[in-house]
C-alpha positions in Angstrom: 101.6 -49.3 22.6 103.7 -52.0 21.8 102.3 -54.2 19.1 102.9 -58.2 18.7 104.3 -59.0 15.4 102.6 -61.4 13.2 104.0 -64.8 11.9 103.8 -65.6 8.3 105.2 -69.0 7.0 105.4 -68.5 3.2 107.0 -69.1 0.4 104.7 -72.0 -0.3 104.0 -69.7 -3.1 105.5 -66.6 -2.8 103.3 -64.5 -5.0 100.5 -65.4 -2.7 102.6 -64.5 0.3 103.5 -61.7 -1.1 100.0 -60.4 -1.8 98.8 -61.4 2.0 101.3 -59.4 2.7 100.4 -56.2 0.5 96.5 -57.1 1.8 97.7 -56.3 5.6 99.8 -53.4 4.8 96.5 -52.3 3.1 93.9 -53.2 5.6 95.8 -51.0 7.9 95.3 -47.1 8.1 98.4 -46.0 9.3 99.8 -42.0 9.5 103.3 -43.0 9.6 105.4 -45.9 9.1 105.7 -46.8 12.5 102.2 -48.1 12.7 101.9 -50.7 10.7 102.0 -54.0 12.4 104.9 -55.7 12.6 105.4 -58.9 10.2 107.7 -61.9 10.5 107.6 -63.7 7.1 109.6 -66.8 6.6 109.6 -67.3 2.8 110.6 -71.0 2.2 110.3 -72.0 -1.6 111.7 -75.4 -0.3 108.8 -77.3 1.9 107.8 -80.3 0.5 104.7 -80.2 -1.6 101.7 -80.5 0.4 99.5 -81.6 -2.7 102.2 -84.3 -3.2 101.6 -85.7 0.2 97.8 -84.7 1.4 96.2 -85.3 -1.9 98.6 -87.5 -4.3 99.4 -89.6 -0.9 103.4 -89.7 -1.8 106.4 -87.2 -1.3 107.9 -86.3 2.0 105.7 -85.2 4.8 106.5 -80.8 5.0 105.1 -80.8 8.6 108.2 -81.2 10.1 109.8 -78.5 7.6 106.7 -76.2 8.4 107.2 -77.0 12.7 110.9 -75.8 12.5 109.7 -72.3 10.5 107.8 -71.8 12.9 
């Protein structure tokens, strides 16, 4: 059975996307390497702050950086 592969846009902060990642590898039981799922991570470090622009109401908008990685 072929599986899907999951999306991930990170980087945002990479030691959470790298610990979503480690919780999926986890959540998985696998016998062999071939069945885990298959993950596509894009690991920006450079979207514009969110907090600058959804909470302090100044920065540049990261939608359109977040719309083109994905």
């Amino acid at each position: 059975m072929t599986q899907h592969p999951i999306g991930i846009i990170g980087g945002m902060g990479p030691e959470a996307t790298i610990l979503l990642q480690r919780k999926l590898v986890e959540a998985v039981p696998v016998s062999d390497d071939r069945d885990h799922i298959p993950l596509l991570i894009d690991m920006n470090t450079q979207v514009p702050s969110r907090i600058a622009h959804l909470i302090d109401g100044a920065g540049e908008d990261p939608g359109p950086t977040l719309a083109a990685m994905a």
